[in-house]
C-alpha positions as a Markdown table, in Angstrom:
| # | Residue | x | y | z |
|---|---|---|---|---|
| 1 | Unk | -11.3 | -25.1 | 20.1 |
| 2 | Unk | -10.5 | -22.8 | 17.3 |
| 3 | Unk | -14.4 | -22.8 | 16.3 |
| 4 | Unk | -15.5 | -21.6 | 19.5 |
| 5 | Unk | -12.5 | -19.3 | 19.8 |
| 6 | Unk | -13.7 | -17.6 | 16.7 |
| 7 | Unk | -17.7 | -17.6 | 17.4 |
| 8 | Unk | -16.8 | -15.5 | 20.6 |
| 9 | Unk | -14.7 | -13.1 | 18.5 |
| 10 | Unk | -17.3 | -12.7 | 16.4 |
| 11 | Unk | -20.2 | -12.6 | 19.0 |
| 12 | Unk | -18.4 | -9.7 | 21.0 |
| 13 | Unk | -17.5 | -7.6 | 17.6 |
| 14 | Unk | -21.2 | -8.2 | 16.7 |
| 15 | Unk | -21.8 | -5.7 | 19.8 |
| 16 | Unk | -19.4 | -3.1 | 18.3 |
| 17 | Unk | -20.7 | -2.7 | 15.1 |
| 18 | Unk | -22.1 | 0.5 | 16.0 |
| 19 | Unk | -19.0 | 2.0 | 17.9 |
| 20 | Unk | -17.0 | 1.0 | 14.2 |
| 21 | Unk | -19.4 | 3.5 | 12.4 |
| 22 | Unk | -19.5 | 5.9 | 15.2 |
| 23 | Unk | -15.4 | 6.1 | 15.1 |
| 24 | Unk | -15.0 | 5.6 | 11.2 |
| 25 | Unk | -17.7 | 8.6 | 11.1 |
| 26 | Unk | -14.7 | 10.5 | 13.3 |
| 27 | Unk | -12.1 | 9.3 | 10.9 |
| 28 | Unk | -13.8 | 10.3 | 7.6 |
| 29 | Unk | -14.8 | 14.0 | 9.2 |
| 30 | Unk | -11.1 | 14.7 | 9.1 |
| 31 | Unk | -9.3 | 15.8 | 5.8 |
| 32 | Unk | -5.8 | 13.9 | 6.2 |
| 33 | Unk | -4.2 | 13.6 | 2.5 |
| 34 | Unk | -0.7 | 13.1 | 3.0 |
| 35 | Unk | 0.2 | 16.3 | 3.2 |
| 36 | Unk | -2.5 | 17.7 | 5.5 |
| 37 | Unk | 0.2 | 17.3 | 8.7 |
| 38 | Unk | -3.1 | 18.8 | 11.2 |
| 39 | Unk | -5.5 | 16.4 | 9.2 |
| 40 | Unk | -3.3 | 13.5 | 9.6 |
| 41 | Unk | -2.2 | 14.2 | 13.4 |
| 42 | Unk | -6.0 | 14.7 | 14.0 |
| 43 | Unk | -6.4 | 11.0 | 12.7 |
| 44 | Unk | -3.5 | 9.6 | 14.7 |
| 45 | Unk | -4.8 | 11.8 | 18.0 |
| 46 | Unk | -7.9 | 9.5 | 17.4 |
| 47 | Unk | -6.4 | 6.5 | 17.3 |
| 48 | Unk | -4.1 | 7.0 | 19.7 |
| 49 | Unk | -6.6 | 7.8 | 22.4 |
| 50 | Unk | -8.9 | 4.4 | 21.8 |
| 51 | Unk | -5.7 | 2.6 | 21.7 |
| 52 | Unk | -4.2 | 3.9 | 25.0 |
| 53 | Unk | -7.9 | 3.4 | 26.1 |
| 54 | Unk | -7.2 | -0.1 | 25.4 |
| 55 | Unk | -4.1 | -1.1 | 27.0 |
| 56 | Unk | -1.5 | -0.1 | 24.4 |
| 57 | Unk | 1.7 | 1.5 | 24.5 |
| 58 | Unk | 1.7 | 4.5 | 21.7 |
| 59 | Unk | 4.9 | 6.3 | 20.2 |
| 60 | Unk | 4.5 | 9.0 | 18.4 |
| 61 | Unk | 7.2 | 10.2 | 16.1 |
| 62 | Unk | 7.7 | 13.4 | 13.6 |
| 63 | Unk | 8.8 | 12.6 | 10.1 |
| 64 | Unk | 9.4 | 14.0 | 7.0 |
| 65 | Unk | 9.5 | 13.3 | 3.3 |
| 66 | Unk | 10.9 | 14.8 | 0.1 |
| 67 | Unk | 8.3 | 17.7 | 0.0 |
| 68 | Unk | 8.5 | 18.7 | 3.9 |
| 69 | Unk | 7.2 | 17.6 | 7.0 |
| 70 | Unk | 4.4 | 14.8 | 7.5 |
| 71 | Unk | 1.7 | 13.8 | 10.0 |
| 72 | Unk | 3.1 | 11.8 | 13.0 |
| 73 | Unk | 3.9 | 8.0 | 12.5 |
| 74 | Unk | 2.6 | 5.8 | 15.3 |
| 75 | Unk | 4.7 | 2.9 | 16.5 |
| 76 | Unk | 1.8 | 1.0 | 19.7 |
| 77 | Unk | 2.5 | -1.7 | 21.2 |
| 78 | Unk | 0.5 | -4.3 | 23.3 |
| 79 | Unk | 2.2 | -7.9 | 24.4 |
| 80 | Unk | -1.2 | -10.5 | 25.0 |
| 81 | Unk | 1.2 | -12.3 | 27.2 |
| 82 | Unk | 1.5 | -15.2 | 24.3 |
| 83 | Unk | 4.4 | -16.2 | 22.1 |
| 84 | Unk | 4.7 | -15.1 | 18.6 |
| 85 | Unk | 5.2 | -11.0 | 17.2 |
| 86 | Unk | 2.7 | -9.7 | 14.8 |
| 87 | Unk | 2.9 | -6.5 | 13.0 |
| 88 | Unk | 0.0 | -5.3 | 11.7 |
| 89 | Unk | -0.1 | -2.1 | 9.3 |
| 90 | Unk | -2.5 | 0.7 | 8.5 |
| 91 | Unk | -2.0 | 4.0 | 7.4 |
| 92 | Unk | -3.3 | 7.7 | 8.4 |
| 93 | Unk | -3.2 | 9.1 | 4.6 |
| 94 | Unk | -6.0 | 9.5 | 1.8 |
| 95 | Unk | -5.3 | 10.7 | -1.8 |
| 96 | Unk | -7.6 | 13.3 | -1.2 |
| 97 | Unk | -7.5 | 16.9 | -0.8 |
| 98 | Unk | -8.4 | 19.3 | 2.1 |
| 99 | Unk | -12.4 | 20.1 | 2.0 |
| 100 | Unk | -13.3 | 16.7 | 0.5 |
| 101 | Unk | -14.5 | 15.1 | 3.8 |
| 102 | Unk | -17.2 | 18.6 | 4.2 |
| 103 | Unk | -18.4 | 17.9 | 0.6 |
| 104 | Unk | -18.9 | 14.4 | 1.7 |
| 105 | Unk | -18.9 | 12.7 | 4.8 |
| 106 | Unk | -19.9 | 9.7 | 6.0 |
| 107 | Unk | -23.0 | 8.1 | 4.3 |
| 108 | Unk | -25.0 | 4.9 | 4.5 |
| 109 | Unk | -26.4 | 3.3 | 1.9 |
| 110 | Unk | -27.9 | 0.0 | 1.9 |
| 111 | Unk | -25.4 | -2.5 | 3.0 |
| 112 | Unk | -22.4 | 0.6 | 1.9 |
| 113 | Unk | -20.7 | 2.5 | 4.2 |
| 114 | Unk | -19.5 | 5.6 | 2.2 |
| 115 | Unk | -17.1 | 8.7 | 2.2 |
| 116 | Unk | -13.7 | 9.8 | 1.5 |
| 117 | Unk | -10.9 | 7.3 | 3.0 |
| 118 | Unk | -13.2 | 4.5 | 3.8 |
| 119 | Unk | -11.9 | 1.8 | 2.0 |
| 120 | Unk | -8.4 | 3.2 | 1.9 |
| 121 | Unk | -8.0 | 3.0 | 4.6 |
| 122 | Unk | -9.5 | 4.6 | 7.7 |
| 123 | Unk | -11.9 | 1.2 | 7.8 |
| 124 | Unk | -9.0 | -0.8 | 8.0 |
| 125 | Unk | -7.4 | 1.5 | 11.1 |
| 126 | Unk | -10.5 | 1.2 | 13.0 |
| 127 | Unk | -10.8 | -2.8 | 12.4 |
| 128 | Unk | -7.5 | -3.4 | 13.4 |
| 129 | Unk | -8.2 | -1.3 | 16.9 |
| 130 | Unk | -11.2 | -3.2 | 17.5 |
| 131 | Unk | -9.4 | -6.8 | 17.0 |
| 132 | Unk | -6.9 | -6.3 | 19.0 |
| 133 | Unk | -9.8 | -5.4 | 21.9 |
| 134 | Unk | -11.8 | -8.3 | 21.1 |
| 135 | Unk | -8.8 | -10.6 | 22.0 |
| 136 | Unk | -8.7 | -8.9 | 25.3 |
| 137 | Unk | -12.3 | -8.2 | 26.0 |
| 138 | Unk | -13.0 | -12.1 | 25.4 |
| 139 | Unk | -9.9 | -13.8 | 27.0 |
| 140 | Unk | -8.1 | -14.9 | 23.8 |
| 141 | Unk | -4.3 | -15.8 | 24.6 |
| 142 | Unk | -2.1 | -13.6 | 22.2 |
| 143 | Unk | 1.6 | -12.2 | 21.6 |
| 144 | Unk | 3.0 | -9.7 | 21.2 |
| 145 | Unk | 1.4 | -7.0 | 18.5 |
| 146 | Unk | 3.3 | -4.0 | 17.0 |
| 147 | Unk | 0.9 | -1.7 | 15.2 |
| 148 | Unk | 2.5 | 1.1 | 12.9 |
| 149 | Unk | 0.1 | 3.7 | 11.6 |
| 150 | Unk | 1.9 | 5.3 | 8.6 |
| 151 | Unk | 1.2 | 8.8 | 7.6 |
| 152 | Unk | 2.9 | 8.6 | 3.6 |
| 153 | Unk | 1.5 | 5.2 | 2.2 |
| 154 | Unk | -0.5 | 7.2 | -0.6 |
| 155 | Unk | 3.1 | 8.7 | -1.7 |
| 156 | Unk | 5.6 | 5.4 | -1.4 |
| 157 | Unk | 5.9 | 5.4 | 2.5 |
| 158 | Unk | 9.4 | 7.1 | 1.8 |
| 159 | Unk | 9.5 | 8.6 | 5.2 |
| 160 | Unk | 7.9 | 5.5 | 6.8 |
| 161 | Unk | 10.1 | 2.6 | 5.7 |
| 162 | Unk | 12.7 | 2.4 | 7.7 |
| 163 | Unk | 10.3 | 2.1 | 10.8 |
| 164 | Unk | 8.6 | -0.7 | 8.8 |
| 165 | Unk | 11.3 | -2.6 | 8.4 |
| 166 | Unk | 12.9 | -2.1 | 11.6 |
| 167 | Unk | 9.8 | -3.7 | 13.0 |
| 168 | Unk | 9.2 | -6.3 | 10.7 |
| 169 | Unk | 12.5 | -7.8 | 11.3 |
| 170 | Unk | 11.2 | -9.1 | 14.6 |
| 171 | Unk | 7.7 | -10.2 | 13.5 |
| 172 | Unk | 6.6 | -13.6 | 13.1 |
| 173 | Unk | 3.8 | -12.6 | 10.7 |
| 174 | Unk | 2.7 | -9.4 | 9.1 |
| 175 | Unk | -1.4 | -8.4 | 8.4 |
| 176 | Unk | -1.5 | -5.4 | 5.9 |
| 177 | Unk | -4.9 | -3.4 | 6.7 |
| 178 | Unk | -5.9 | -2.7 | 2.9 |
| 179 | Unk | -9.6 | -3.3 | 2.2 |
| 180 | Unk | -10.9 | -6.5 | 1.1 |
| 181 | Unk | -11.1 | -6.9 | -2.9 |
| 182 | Unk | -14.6 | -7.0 | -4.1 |
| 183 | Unk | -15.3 | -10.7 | -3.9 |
| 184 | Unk | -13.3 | -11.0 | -0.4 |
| 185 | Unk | -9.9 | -12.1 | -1.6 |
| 186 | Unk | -6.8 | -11.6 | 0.4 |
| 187 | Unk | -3.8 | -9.9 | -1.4 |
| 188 | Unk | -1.0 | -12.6 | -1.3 |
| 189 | Unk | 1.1 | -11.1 | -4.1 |
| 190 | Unk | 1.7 | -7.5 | -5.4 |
| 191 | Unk | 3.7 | -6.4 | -8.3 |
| 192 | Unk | 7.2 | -4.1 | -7.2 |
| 193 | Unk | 7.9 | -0.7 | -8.9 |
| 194 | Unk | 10.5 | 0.8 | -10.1 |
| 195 | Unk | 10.7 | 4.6 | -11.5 |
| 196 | Unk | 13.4 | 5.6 | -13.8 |
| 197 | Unk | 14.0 | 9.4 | -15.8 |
| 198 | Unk | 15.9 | 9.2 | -18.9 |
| 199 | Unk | 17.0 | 12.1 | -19.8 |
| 200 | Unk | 18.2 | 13.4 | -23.7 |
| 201 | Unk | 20.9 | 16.1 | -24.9 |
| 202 | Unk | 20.9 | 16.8 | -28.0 |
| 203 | Unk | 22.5 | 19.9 | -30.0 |
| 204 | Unk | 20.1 | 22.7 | -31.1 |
| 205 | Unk | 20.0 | 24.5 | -34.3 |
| 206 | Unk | 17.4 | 26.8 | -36.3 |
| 207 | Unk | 15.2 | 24.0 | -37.9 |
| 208 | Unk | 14.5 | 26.4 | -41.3 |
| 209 | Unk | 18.0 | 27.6 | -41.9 |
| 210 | Unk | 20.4 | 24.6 | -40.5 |
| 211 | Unk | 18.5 | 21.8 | -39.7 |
| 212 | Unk | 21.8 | 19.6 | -40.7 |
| 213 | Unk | 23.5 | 20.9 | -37.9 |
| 214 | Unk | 20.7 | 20.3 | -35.1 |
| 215 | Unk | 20.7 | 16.6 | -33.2 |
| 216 | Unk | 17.2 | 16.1 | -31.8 |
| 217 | Unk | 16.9 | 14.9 | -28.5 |
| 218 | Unk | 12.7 | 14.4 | -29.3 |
| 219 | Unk | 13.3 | 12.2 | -31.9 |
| 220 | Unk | 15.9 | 10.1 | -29.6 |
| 221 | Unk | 13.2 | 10.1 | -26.9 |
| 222 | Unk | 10.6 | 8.8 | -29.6 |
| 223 | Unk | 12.7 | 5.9 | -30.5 |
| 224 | Unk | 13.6 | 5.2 | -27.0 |
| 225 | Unk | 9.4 | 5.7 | -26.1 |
| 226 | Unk | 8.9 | 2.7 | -29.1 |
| 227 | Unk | 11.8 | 0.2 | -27.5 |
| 228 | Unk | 10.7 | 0.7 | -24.2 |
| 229 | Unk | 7.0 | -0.6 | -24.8 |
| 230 | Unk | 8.2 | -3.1 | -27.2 |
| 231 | Unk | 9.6 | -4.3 | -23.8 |
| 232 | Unk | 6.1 | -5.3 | -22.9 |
| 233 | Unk | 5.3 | -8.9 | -23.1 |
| 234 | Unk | 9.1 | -10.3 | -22.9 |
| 235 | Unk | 8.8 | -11.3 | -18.9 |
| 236 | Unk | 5.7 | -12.5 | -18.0 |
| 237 | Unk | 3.6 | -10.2 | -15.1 |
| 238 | Unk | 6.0 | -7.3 | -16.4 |
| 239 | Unk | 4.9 | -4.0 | -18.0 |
| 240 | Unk | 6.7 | -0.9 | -18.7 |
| 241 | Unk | 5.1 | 2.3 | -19.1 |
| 242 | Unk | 6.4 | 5.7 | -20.4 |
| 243 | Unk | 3.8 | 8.3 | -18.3 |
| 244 | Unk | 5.1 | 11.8 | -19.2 |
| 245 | Unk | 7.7 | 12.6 | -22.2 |
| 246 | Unk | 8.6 | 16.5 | -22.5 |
| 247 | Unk | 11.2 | 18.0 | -25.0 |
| 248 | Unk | 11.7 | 21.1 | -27.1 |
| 249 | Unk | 11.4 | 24.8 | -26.8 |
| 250 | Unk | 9.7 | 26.7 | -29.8 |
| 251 | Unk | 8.5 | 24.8 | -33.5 |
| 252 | Unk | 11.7 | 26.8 | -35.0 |
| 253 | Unk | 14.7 | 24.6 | -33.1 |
| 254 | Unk | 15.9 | 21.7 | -32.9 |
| 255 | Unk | 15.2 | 20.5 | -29.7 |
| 256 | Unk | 18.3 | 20.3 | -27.8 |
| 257 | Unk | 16.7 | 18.8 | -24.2 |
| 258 | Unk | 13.9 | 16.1 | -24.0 |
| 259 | Unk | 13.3 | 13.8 | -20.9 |
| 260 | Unk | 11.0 | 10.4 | -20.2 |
| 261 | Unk | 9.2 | 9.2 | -16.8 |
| 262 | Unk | 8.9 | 5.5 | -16.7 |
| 263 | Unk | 7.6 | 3.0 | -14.8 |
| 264 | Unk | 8.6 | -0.5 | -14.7 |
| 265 | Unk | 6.0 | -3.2 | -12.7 |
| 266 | Unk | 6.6 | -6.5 | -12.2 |
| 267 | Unk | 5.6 | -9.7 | -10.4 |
| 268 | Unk | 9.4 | -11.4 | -9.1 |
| 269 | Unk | 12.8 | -9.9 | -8.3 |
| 270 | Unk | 13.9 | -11.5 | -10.9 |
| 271 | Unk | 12.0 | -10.1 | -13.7 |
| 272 | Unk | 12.0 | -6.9 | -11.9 |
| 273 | Unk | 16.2 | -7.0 | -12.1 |
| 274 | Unk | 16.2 | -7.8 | -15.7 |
| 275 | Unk | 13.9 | -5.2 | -16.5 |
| 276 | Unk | 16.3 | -2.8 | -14.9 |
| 277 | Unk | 19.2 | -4.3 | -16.8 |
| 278 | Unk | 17.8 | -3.8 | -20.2 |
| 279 | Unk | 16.8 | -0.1 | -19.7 |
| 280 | Unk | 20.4 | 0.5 | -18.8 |
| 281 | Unk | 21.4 | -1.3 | -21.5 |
| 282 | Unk | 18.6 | 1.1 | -23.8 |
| 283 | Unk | 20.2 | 4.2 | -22.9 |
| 284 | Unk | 23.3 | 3.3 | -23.9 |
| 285 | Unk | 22.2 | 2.6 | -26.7 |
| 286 | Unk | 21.3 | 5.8 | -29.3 |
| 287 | Unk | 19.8 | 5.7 | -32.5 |
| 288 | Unk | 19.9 | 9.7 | -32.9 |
| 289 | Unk | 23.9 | 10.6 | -33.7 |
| 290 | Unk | 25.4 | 12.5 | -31.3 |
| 291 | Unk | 22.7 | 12.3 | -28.6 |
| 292 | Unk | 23.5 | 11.2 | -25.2 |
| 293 | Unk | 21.3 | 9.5 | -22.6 |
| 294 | Unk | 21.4 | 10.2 | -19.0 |
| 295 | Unk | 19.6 | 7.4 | -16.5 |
| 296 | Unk | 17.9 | 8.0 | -13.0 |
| 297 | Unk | 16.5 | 4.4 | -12.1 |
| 298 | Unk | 15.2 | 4.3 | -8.3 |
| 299 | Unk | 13.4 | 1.1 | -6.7 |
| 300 | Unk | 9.7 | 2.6 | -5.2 |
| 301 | Unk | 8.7 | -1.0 | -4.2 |
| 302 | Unk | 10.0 | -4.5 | -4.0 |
| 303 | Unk | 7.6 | -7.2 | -5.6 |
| 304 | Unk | 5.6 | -8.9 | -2.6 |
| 305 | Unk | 6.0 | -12.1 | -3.8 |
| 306 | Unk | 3.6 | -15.0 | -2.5 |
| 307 | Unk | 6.6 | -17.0 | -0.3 |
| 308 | Unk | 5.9 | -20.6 | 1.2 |
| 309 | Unk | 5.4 | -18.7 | 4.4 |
| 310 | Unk | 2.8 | -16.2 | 3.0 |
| 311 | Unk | 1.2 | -19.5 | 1.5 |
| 312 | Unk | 1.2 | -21.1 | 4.8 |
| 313 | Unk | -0.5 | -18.1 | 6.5 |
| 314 | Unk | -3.1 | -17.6 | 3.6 |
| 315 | Unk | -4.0 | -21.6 | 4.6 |
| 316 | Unk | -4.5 | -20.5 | 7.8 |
| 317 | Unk | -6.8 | -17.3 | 7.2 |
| 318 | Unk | -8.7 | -19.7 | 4.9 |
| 319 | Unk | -9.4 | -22.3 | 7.5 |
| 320 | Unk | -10.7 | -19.7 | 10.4 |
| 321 | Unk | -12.4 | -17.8 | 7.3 |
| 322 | Unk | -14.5 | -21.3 | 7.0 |
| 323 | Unk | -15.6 | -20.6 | 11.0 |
| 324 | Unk | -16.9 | -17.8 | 9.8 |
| 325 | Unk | -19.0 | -18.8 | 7.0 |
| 326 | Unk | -16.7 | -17.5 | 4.5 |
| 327 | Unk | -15.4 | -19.0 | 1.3 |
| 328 | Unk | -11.6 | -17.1 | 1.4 |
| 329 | Unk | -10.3 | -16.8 | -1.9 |
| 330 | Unk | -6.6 | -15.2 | -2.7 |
| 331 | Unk | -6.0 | -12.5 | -5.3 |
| 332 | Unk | -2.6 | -11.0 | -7.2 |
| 333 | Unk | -2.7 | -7.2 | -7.8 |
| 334 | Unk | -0.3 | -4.8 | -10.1 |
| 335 | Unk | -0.9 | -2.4 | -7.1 |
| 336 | Unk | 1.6 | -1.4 | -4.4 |
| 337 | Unk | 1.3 | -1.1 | -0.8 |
| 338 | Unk | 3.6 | -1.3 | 2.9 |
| 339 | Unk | 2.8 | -5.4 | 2.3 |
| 340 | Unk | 5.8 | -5.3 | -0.7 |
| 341 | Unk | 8.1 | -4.5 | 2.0 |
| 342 | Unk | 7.8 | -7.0 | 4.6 |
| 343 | Unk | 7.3 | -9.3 | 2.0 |
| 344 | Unk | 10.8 | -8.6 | 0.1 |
| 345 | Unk | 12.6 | -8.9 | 3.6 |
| 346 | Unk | 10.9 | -12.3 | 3.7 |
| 347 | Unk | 8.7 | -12.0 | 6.1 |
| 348 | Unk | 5.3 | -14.0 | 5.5 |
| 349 | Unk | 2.8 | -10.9 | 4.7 |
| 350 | Unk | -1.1 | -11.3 | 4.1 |
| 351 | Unk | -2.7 | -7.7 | 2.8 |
| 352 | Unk | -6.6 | -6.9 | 2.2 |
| 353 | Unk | -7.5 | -7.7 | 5.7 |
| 354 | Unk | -9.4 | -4.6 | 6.1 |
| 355 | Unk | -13.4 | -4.9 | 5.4 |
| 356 | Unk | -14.7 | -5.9 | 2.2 |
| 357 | Unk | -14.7 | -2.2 | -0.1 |
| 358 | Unk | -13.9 | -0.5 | -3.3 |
| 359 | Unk | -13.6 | 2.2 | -5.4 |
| 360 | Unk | -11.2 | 3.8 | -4.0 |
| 361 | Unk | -9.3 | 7.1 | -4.6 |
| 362 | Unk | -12.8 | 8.0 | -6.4 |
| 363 | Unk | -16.1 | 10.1 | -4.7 |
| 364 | Unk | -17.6 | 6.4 | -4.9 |
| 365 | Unk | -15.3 | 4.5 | -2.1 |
| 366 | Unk | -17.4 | 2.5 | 0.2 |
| 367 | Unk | -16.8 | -0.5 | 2.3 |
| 368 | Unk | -19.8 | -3.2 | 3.1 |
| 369 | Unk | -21.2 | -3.0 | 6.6 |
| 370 | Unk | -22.0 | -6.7 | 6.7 |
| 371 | Unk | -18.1 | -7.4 | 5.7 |
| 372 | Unk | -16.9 | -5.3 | 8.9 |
| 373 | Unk | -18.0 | -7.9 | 12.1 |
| 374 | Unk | -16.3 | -11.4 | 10.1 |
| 375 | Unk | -13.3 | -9.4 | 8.5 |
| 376 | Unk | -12.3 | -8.0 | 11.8 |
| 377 | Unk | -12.7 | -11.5 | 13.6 |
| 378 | Unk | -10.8 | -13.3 | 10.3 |
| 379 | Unk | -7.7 | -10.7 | 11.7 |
| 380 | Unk | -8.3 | -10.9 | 15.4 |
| 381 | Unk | -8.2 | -14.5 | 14.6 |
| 382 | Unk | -5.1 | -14.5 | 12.8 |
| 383 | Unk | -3.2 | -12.3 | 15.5 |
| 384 | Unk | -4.2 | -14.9 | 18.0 |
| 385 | Unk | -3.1 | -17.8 | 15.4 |
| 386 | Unk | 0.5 | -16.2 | 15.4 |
| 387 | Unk | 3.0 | -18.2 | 17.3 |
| 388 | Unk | 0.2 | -20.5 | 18.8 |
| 389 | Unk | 0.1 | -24.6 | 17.6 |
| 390 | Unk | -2.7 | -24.7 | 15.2 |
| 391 | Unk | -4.9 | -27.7 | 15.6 |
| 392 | Unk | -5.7 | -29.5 | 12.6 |
C-alpha cells in the first residue's frame, strides 16, 4: 500500500517539475534578505497566493526584531481530514543583499538549478507547496498541516520563535525545509548556540610616564582569549570560539576598556550547560590585578538533539526513501536552524527535507533538478505518514 501510495506521489510531482522552476524562477527574481521587508512580503505574496490557490487557510502577521520591522510571518493551515498535526517549516529570508537576484537570477546548468536563495531556502518553500498539493491532487488521506514561513531564520528567528513554538506544541511531527546535504542526508542533529560578551575595566594611565599605575584590560582579555580556547576539546562535540576582541584607545595608554564576542557550540544540553557554567566561572576569575569582568551570556539556539522520536521518524523517511529508489542516509551538523527549536521542546524534528543543494550563502548555491521530484514525494510522504499506522 505504502509503495503504490508513494509511486503516485511521485508520478503526479513528475508533471510539476516544470511549474517548480517556473515558481522558484519567481522566488529567486525577488531580493528578500532579511531586512528587505518589500522583498520578503513580495516572497510571502507569492506563496500565499499558490497556497490559497490550493485549499489553505493563510495568516499573515507583522513582526519585528531587534533592528526594526520585518517581512510578514505566514502561519497557513490545511486539515487533509486525517489524524495526526504536522508542522512543516520554511523561511522567506536569504543572507543576501538587495541587487543580488538582478546580477544573478535563476540559471540552469546541467542537472543544477542556480541563483541567489536556491538552496537556502526558496527551493525548499516551493517543495513544501507542491507536497502538500500532491496529497490532495492524488487522494492521499492526511492531517492536519501547519505551515509557518519565517521571515528572520538567516538572523536567529528572534522575531519568529514564539510563533514556532506555539505551533509546535500541538504537532505530532516536525519537517524542517533546509536543503538536502550533498550526498542526500537528513539533518537529525544540530549543535545549540550560545553567544556571550565579556567585557573588561581596567584603570588607564600614560604607558611612558606611569605605566605602574595603569591596569590593562587588553592584557586581561588576552589571558581570558587563551583560557577560553584551551576550553576546546574538554566536552566532546563542543567548541568555543572568541570572534571579535576590541580594547584600547591610542599606543600611549593603558587601556582602560577591552571587550570579547564569543560563541559557544555544542552537541547536548548538557555539554551546552557546562560550557556556560565554566565561562561564568572564567570571569570571575582575573589574572590582571584590579580588573573586573562583566558577563552577557544569551542562548541563540538549543541543541536539536537526535531524540528516540526523531530516530523513529528518520526510520520512517528511510523506508519510503527506499520506494523511491533512494539510499537515505542521516547527517549531524555544527549549523543552526528553526529544527533546534522544536527539537529542544521535544518534539521529534527531521531537517534537510528540501531538494538535494549546496553552497549556500555563496554566488555558487544551486540545488539538483533531478533531487526536486523524489525529495518532495520523500516529504509529501512523510506528512501523509504522520498520525497514520505504518505497515511494516
Amino acid at each position: 500500500m505504502i509503495e503504490d501510495q508513494v509511486a503516485r506521489l511521485a508520478t503526479h510531482l513528475e508533471g510539476r517539475e516544470e511549474a517548480f522552476v517556473e515558481r522558484l524562477g519567481e522566488l529567486v527574481a525577488v531580493d528578500s534578505g532579511t531586512g528587505s521587508v518589500e522583498g520578503v512580503n513580495l516572497v510571502v505574496a507569492r506563496c500565499a497566493d499558490w497556497m490559497r490557490t490550493d485549499g489553505w487557510s493563510v495568516e499573515r502577521h507583522a513582526v519585528a526584531g531587534p533592528s526594526g520591522p520585518l517581512g510578514n510571518l505566514v502561519v497557513a493551515e490545511q486539515d487533509g481530514g486525517g489524524s495526526g498535526t504536522t508542522l512543516v517549516i520554511g523561511h522567506t529570508d536569504t543572507v543576501f543583499s538587495d541587487g543580488t537576484a538582478a546580477a544573478r537570477p535563476l540559471r540552469l546548468d546541467g542537472d543544477r538549478i542556480l541563483g541567489p536563495g536556491v538552496c537556502d531556502m526558496k527551493g525548499g518553500l516551493v517543495s513544501g507547496i507542491l507536497a502538500v498539493e500532491a496529497l490532495r491532487s492524488t487522494g492521499t488521506a492526511f492531517g492536519r498541516v501547519i505551515f509557518i514561513l519565517n521571515p528572520d531564520e538567516e538572523v536567529g528567528s528572534p522575531a519568529s520563535r514564539p510563533f514556532i513554538k506555539e505551533r509546535a506544541s500541538q504537532a505530532d511531527a516536525v519537517f524542517v525545509l533546509e536543503a538536502a546535504r550533498e550526498n542526500g542526508a537528513v539533518v537529525t542533529a544540530r549543535k545549540g548556540i550560545t553567544n556571550v560578551r565579556m567585557e573588561f575595566a581596567g584603570r588607564a594611565a600614560h604607558s611612558g610616564v606611569e605605566p605602574q599605575k595603569g591596569r590593562s584590560a587588553v592584557l586581561e582579555a588576552a589571558h581570558a582569549t587563551i583560557a577560553i580556547h584551551a576550553l576546546n576539546g574538554r566536552w566532546d562535540g563542543t567548541t568555543f570560539n572568541v570572534g571579535v576582541s576590541q580594547g584600547g584607545t591610542r599606543v600611549n595608554v593603558v587601556p582602560e576598556r577591552a571587550a570579547l564576542t564569543i560563541e559557544i557550540r555544542s552537541t547536548t544540553e548538557a555539554a551546552l550547560t557546562a560550557a556556560e557554567g565554566e565561562l561564568r566561572s572564567l570571569a570571575e576569575r582575573n589574572v590582571v590585578p584590579d580588573v573586573t569582568t562583566m558577563l552577557e551570556m544569551s542562548r541563540e539556539h538549543d541543541p536539536m538533539e537526535r531524540s528516540d522520536g526523531t530516530k523513529v521518524l528518520f526510520a520512517r523517511a528511510r523506508s519510503i526513501a527506499g520506494h523511491l529508489g533512494l539510499t537515505l542516509e542521516e547527517a549531524a551538523t555544527g549549523g543552526a536552524s528553526d529544527a533546534n527549536t522544536t527539537a529542544g521542546m521535544g518534539v521529534p524534528t527531521l531537517d534537510g527535507l528540501g531538494p538535494v543543494g549546496g553552497d549556500d550563502h555563496s554566488p555558487a548555491e544551486w540545488i539538483q533538478r533531478s533531487s526536486v521530484v523524489p525529495r518532495t514525494a520523500l516529504l509529501a510522504a512523510l506528512i501523509a505518514s504522520v498520525g497514520a499506522t505504518q505497515p511494516e
